[in-house]
PDB file as gemmi writes it, atoms N, CA and C in Angstrom:
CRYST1    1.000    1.000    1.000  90.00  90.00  90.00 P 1                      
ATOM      1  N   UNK A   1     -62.289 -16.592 -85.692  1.00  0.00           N  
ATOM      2  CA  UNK A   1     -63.455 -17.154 -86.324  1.00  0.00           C  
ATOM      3  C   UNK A   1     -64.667 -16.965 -85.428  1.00  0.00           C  
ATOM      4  N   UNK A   2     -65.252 -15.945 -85.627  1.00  0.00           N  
ATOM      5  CA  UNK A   2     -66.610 -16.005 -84.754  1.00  0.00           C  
ATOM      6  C   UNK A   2     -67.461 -16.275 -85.775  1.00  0.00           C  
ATOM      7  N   UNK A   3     -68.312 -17.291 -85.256  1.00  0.00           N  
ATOM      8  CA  UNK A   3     -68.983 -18.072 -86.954  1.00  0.00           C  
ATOM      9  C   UNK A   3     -69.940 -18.599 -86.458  1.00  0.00           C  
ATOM     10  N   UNK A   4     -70.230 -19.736 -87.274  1.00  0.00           N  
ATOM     11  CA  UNK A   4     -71.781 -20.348 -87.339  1.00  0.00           C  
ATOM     12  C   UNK A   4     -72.553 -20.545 -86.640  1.00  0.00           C  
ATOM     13  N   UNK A   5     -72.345 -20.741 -85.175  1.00  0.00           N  
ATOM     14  CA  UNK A   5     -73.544 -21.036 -83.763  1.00  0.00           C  
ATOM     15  C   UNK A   5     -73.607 -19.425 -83.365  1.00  0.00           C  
ATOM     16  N   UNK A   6     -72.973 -18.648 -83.423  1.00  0.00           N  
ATOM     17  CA  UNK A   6     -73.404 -17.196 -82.987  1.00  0.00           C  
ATOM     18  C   UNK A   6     -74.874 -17.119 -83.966  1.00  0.00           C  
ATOM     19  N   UNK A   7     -74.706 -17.382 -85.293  1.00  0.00           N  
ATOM     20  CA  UNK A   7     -76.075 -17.326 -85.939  1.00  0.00           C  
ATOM     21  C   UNK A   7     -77.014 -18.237 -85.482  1.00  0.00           C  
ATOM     22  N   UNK A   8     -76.592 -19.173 -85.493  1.00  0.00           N  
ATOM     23  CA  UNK A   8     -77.808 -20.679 -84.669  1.00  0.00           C  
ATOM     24  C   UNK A   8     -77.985 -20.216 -83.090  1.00  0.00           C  
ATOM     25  N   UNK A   9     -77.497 -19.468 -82.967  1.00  0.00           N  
ATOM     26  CA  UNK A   9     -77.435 -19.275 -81.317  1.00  0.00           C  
ATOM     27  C   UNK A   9     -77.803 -20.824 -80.584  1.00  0.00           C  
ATOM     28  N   UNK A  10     -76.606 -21.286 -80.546  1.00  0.00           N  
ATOM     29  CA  UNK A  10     -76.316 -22.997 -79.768  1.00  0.00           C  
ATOM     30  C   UNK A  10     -75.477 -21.905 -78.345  1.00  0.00           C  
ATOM     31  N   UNK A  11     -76.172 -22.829 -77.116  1.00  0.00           N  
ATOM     32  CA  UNK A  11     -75.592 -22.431 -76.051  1.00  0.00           C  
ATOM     33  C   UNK A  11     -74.793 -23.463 -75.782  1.00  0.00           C  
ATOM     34  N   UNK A  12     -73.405 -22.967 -75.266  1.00  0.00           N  
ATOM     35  CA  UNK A  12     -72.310 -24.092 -74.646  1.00  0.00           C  
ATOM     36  C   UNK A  12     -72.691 -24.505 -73.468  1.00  0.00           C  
ATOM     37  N   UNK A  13     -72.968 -25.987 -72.841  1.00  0.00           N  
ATOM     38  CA  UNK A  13     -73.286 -26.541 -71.568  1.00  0.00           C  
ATOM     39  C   UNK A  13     -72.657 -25.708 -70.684  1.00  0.00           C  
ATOM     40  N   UNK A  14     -73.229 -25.399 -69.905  1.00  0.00           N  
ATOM     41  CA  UNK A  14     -72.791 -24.549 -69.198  1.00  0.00           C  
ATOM     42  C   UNK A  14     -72.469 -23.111 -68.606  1.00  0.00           C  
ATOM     43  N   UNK A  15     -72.270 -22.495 -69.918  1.00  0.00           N  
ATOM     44  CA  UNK A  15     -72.420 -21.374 -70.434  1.00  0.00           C  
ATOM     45  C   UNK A  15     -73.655 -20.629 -69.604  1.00  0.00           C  
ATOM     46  N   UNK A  16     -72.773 -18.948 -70.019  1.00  0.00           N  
ATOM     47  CA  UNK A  16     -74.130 -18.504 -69.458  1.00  0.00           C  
ATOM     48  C   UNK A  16     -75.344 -17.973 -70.057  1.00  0.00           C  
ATOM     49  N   UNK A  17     -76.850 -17.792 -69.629  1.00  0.00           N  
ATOM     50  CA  UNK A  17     -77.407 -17.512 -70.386  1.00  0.00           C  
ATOM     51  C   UNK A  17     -77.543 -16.467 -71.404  1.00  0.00           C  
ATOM     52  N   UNK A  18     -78.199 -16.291 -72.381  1.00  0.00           N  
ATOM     53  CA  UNK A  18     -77.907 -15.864 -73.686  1.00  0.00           C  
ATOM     54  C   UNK A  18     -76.897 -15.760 -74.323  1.00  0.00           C  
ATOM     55  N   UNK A  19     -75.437 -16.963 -73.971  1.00  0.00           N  
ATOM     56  CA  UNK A  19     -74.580 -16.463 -74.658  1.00  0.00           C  
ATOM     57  C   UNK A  19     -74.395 -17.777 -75.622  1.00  0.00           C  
ATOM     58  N   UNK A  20     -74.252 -17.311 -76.975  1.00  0.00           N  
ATOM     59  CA  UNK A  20     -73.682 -18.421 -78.028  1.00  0.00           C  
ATOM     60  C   UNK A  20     -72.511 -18.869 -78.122  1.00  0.00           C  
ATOM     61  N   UNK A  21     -72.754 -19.783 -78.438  1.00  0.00           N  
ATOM     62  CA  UNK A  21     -71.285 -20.431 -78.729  1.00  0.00           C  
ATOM     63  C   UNK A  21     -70.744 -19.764 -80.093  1.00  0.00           C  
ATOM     64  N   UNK A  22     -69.152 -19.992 -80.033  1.00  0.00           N  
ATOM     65  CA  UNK A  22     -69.011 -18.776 -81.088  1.00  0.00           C  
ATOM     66  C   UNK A  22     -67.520 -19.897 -81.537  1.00  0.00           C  
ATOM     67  N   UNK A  23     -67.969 -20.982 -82.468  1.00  0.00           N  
ATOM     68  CA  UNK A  23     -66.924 -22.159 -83.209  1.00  0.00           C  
ATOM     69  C   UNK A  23     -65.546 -20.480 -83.646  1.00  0.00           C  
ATOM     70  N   UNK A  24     -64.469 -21.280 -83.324  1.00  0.00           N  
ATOM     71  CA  UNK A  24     -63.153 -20.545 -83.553  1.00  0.00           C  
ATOM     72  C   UNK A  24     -62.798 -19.574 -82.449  1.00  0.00           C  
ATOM     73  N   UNK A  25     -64.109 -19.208 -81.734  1.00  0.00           N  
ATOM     74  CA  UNK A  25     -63.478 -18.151 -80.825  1.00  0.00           C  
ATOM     75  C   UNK A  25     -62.397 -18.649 -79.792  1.00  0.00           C  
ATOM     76  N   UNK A  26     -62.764 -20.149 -78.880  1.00  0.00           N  
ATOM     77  CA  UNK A  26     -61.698 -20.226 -78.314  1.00  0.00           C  
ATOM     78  C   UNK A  26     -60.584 -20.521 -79.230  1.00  0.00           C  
ATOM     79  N   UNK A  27     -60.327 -20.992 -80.643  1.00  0.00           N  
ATOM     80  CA  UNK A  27     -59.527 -21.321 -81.271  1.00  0.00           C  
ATOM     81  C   UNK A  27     -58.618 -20.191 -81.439  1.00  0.00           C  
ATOM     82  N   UNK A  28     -59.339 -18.740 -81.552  1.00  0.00           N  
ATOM     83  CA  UNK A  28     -58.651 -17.543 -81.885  1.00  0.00           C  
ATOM     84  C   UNK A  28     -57.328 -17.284 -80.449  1.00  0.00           C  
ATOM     85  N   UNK A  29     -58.199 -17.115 -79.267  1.00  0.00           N  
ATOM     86  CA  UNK A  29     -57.362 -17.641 -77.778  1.00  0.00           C  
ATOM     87  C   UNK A  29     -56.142 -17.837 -78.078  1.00  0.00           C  
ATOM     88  N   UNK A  30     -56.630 -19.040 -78.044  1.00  0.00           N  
ATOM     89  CA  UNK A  30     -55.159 -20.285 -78.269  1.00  0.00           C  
ATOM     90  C   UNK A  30     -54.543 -20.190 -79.129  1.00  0.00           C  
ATOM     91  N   UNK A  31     -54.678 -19.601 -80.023  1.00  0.00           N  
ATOM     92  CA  UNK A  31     -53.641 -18.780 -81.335  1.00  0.00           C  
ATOM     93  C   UNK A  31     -52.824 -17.945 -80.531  1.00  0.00           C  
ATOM     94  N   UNK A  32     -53.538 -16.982 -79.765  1.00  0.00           N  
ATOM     95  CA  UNK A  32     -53.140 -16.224 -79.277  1.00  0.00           C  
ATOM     96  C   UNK A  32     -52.341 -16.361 -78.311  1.00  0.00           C  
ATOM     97  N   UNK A  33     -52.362 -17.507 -77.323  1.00  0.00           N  
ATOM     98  CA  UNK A  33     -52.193 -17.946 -75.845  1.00  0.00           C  
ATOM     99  C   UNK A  33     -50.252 -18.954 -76.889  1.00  0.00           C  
ATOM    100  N   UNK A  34     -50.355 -18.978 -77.717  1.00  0.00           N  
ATOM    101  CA  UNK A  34     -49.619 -20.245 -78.310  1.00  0.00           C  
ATOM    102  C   UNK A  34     -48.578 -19.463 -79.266  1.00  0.00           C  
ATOM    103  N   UNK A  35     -49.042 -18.168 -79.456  1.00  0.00           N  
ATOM    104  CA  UNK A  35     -48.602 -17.281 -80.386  1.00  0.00           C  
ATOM    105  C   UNK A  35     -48.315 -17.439 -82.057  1.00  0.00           C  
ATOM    106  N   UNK A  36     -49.367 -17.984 -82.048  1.00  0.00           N  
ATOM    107  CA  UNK A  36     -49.227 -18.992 -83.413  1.00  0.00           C  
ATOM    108  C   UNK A  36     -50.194 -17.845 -84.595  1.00  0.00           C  
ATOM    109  N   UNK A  37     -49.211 -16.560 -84.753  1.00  0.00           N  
ATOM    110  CA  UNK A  37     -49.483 -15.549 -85.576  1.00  0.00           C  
ATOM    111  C   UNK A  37     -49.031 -15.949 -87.135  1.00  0.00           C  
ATOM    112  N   UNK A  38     -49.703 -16.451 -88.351  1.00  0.00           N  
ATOM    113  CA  UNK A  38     -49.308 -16.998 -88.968  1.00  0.00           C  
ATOM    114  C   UNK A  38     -50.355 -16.195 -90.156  1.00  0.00           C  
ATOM    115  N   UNK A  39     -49.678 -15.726 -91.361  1.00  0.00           N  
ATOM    116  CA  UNK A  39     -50.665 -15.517 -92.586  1.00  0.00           C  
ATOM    117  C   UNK A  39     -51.649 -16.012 -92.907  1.00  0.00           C  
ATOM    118  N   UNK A  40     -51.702 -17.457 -93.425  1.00  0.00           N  
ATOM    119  CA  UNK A  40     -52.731 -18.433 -93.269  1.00  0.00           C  
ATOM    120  C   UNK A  40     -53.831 -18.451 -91.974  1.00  0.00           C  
ATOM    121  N   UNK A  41     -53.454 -18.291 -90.822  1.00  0.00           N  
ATOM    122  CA  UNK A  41     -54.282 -17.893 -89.983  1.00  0.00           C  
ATOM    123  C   UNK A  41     -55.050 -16.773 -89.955  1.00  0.00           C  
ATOM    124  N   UNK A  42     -54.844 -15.916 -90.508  1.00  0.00           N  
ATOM    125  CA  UNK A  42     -55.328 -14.765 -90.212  1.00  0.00           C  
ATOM    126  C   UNK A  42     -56.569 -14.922 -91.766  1.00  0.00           C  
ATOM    127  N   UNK A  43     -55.986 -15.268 -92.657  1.00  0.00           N  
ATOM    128  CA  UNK A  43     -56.654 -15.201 -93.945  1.00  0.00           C  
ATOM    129  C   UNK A  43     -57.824 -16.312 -93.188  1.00  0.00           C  
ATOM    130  N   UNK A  44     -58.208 -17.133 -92.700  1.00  0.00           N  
ATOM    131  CA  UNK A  44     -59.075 -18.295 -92.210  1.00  0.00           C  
ATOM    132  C   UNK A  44     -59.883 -17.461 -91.268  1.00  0.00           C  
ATOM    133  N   UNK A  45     -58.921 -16.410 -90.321  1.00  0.00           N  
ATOM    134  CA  UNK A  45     -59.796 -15.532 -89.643  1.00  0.00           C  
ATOM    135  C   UNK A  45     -60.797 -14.806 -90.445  1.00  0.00           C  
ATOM    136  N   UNK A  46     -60.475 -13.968 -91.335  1.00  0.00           N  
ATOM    137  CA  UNK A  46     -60.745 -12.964 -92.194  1.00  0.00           C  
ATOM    138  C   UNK A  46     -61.790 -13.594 -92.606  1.00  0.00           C  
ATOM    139  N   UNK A  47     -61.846 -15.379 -93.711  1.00  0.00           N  
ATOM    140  CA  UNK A  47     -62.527 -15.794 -94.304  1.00  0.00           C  
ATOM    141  C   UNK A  47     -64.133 -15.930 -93.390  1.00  0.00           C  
ATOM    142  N   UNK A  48     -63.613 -16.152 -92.206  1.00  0.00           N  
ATOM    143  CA  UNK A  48     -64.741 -16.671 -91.228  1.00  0.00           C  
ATOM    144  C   UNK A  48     -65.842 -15.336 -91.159  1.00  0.00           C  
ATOM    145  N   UNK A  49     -64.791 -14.485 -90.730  1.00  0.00           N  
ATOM    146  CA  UNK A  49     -65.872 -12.942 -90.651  1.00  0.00           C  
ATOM    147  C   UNK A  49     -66.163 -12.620 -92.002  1.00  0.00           C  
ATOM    148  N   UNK A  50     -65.833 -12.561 -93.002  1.00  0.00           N  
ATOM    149  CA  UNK A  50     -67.021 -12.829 -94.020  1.00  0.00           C  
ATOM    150  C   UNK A  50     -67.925 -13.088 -93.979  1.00  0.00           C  
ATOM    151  N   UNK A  51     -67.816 -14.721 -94.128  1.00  0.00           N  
ATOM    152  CA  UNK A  51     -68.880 -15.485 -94.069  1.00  0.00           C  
ATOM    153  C   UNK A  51     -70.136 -14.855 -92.813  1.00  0.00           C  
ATOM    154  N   UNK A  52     -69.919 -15.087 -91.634  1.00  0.00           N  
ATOM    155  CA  UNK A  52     -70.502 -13.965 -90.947  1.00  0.00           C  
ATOM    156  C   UNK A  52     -70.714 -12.017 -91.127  1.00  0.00           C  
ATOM    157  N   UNK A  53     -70.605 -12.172 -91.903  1.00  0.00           N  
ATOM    158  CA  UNK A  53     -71.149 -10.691 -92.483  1.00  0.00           C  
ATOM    159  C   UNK A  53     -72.266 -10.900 -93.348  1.00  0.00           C  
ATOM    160  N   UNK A  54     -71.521 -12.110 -94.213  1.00  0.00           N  
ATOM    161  CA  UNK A  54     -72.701 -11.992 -94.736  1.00  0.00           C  
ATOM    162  C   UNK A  54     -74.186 -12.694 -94.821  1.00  0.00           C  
ATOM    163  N   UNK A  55     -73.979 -13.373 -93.421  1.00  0.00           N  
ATOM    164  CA  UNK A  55     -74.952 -14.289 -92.958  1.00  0.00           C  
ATOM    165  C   UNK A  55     -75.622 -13.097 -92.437  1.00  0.00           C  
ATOM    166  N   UNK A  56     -75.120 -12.585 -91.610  1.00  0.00           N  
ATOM    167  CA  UNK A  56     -75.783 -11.328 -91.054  1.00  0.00           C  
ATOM    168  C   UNK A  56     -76.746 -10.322 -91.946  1.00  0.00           C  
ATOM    169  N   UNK A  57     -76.062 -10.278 -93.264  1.00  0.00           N  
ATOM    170  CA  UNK A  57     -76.463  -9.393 -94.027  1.00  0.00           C  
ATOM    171  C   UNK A  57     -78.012  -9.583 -94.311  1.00  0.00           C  
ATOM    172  N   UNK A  58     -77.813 -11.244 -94.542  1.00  0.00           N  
ATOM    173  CA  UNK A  58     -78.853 -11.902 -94.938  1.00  0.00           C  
ATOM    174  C   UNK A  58     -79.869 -11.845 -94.542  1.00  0.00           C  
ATOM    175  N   UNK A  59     -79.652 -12.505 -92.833  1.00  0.00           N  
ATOM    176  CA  UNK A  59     -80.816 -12.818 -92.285  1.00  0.00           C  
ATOM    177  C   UNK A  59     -81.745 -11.310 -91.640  1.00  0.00           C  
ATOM    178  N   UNK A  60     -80.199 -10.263 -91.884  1.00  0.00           N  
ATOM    179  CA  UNK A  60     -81.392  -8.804 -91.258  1.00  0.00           C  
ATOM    180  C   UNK A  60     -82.394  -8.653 -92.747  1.00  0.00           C  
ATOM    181  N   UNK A  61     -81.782  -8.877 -93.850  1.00  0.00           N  
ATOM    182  CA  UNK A  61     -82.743  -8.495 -95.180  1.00  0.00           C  
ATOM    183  C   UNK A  61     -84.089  -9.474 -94.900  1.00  0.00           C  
ATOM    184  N   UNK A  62     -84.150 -10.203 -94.401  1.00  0.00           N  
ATOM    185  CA  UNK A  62     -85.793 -11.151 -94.183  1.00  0.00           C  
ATOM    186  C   UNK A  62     -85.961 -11.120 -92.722  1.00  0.00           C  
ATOM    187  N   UNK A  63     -85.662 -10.319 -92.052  1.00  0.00           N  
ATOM    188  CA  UNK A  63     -86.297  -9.950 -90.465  1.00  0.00           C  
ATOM    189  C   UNK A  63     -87.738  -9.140 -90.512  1.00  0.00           C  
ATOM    190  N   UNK A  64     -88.138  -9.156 -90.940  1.00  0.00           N  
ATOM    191  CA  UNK A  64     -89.293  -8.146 -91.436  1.00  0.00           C  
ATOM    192  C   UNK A  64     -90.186  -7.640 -90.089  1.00  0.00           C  
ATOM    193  N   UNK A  65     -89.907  -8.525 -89.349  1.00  0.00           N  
ATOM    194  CA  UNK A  65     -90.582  -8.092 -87.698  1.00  0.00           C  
ATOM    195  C   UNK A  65     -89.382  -7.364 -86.992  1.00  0.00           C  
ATOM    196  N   UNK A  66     -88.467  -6.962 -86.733  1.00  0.00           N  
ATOM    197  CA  UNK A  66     -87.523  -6.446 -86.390  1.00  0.00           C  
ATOM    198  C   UNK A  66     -87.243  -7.475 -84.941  1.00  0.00           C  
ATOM    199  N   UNK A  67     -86.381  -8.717 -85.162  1.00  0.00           N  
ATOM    200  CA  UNK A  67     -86.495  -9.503 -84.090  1.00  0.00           C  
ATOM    201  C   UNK A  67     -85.589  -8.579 -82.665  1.00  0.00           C  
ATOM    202  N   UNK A  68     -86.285  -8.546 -81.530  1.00  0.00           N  
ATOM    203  CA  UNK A  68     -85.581  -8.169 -80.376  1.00  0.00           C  
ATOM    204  C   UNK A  68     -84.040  -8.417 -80.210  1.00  0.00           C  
ATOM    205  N   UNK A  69     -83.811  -9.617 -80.563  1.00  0.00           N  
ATOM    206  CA  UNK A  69     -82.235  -9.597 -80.783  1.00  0.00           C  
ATOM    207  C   UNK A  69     -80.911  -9.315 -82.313  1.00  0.00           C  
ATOM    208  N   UNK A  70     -82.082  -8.474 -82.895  1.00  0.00           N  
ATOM    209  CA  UNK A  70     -81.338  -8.210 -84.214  1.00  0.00           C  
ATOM    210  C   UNK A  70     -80.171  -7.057 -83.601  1.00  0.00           C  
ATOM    211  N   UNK A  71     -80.258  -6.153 -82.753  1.00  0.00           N  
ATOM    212  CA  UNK A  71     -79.432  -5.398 -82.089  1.00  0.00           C  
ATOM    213  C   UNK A  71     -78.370  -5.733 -81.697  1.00  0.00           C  
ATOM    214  N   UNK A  72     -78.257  -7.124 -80.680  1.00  0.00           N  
ATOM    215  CA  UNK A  72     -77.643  -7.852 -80.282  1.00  0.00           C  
ATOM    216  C   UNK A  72     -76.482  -8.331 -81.405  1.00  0.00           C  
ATOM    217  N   UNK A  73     -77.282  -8.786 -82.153  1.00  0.00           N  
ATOM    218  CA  UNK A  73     -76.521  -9.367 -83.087  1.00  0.00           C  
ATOM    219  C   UNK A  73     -75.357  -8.458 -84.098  1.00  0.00           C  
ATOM    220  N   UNK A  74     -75.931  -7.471 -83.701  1.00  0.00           N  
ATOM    221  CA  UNK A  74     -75.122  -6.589 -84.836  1.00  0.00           C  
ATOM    222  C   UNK A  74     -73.665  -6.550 -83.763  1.00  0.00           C  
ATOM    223  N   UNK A  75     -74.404  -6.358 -82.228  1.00  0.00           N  
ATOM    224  CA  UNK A  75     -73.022  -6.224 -81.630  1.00  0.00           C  
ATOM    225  C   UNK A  75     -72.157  -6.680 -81.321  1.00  0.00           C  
ATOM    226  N   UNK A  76     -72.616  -8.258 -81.483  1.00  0.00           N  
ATOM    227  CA  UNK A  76     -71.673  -9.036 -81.572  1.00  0.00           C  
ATOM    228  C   UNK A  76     -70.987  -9.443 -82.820  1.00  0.00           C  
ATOM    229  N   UNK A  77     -71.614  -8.761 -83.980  1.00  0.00           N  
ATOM    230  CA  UNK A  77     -70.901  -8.729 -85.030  1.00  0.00           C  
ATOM    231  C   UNK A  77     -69.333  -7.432 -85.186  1.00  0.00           C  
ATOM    232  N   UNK A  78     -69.897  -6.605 -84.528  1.00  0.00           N  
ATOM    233  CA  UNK A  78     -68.408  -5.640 -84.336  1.00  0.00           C  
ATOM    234  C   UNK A  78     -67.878  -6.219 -83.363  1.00  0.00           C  
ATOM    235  N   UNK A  79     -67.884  -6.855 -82.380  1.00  0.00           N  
ATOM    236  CA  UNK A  79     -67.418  -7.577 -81.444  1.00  0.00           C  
ATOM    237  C   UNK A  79     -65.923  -8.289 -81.962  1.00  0.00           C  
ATOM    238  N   UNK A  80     -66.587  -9.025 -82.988  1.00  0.00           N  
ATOM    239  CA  UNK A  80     -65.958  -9.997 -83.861  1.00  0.00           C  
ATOM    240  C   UNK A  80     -64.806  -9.728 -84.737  1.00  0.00           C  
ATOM    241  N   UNK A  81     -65.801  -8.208 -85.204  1.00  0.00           N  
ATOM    242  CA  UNK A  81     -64.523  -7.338 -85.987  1.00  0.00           C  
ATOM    243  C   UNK A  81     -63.724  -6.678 -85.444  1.00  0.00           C  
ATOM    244  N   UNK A  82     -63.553  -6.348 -84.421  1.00  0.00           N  
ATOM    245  CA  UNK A  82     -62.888  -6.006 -83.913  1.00  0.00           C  
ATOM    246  C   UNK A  82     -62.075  -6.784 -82.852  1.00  0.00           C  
ATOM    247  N   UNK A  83     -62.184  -8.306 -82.625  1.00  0.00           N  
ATOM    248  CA  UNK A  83     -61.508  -9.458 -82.345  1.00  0.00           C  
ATOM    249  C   UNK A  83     -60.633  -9.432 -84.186  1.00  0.00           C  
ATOM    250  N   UNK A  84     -60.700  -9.621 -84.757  1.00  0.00           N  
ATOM    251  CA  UNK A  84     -60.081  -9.936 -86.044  1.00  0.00           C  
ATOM    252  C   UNK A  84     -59.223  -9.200 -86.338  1.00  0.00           C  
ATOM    253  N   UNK A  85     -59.583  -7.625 -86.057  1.00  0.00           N  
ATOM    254  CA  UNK A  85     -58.599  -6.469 -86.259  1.00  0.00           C  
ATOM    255  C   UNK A  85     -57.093  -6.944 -85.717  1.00  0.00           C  
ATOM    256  N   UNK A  86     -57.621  -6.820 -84.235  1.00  0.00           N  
ATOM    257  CA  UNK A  86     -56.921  -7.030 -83.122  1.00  0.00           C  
ATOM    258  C   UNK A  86     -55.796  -8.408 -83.821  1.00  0.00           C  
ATOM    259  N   UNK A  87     -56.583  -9.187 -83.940  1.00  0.00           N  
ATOM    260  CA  UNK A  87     -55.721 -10.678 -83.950  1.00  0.00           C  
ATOM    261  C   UNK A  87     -54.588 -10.656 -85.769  1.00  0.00           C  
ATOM    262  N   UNK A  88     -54.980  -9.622 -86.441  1.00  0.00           N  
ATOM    263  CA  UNK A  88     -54.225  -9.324 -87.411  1.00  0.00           C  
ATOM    264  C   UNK A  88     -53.279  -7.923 -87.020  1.00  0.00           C  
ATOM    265  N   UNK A  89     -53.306  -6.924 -86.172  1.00  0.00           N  
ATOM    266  CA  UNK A  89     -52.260  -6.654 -85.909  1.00  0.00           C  
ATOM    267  C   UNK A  89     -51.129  -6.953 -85.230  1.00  0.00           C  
ATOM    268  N   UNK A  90     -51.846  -7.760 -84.553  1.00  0.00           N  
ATOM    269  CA  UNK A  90     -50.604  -9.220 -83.707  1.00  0.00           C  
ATOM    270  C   UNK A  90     -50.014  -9.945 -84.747  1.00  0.00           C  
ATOM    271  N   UNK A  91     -50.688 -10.260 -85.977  1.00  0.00           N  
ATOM    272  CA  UNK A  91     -49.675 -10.895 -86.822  1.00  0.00           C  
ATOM    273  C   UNK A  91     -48.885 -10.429 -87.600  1.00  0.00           C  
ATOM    274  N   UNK A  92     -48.825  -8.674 -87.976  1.00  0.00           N  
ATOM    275  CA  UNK A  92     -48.314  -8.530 -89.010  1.00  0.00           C  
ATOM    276  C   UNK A  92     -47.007  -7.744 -87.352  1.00  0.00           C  
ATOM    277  N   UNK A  93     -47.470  -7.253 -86.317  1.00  0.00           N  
ATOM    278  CA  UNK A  93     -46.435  -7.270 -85.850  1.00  0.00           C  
ATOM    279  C   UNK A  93     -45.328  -8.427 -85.122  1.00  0.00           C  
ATOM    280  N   UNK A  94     -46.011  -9.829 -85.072  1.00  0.00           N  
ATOM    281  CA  UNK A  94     -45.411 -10.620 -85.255  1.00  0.00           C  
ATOM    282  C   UNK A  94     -44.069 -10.680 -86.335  1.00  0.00           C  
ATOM    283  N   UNK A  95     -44.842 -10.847 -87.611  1.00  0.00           N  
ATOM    284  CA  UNK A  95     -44.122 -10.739 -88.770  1.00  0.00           C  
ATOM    285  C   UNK A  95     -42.953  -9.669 -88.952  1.00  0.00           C  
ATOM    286  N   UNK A  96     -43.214  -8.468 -88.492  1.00  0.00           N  
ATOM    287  CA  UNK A  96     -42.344  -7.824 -88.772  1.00  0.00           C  
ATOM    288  C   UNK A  96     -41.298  -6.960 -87.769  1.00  0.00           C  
ATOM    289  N   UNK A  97     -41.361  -8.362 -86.311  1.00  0.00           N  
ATOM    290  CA  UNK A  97     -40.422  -8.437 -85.681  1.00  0.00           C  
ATOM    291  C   UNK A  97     -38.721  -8.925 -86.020  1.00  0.00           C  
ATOM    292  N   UNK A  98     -37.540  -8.248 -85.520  1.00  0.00           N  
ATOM    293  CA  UNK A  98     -36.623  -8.668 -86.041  1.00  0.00           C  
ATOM    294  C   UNK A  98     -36.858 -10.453 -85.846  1.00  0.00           C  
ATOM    295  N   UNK A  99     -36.142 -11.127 -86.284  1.00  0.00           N  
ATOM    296  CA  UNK A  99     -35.955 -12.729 -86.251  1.00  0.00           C  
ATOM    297  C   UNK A  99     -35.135 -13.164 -84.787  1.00  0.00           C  
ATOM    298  N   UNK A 100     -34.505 -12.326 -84.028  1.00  0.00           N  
ATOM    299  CA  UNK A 100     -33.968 -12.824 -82.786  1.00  0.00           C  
ATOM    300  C   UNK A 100     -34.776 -12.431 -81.818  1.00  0.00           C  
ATOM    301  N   UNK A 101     -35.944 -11.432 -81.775  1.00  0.00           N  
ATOM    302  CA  UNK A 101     -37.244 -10.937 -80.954  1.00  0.00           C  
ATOM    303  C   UNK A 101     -37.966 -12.459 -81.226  1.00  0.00           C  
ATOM    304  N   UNK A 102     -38.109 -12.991 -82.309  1.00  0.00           N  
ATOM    305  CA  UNK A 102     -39.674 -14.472 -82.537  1.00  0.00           C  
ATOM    306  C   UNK A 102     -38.955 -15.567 -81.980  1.00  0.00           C  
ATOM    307  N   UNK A 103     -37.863 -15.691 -81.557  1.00  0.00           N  
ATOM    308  CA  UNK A 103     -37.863 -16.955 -80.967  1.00  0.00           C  
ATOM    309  C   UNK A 103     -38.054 -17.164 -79.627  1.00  0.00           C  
TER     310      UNK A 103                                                      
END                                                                             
């Protein structure tokens, strides 16, 4: 889920500068870290980068000044997609490990 504060660009305390907070990304992690490769997960992934596509889509169609970080943004939009890729071929090879490999 790289989602809604990447668009608000909210910085995490602490964090370093210019970087957004990105709701689901550590969640994606810890999917990962937990191995918690699950259909439903991935479809929630999927749903999220949508939604961020097409926020993206949006806000470049009324940029009309070409904001300095519209670049940025795009790259952290493949960033994302390609976090998602990634985190769905872990699940379907999850899935289509024998059953004495998943435990």
């Amino acid at each position: 889920m790289c989602g809604r504060a990447a668009v608000r660009g909210r910085v995490r305390p602490g964090a370093a500068p210019g970087r957004a907070v990105v709701p689901g990304h550590g969640d994606r992690h810890h999917r990962i870290r937990i191995a918690k490769f699950t259909l439903a997960e991935l479809e929630e992934e999927e749903q999220s980068l949508e939604r961020l596509r097409r926020w993206h889509r949006d806000l470049s169609a009324r940029d009309v000044f070409t904001a300095p970080q519209a670049a940025q943004a795009a790259e952290r939009l493949k960033d994302c997609e390609r976090a998602c890729e990634d985190y769905a071929e872990r699940v379907f090879e999850h899935l289509h490990r024998p059953a004495a490999e998943q435990a």
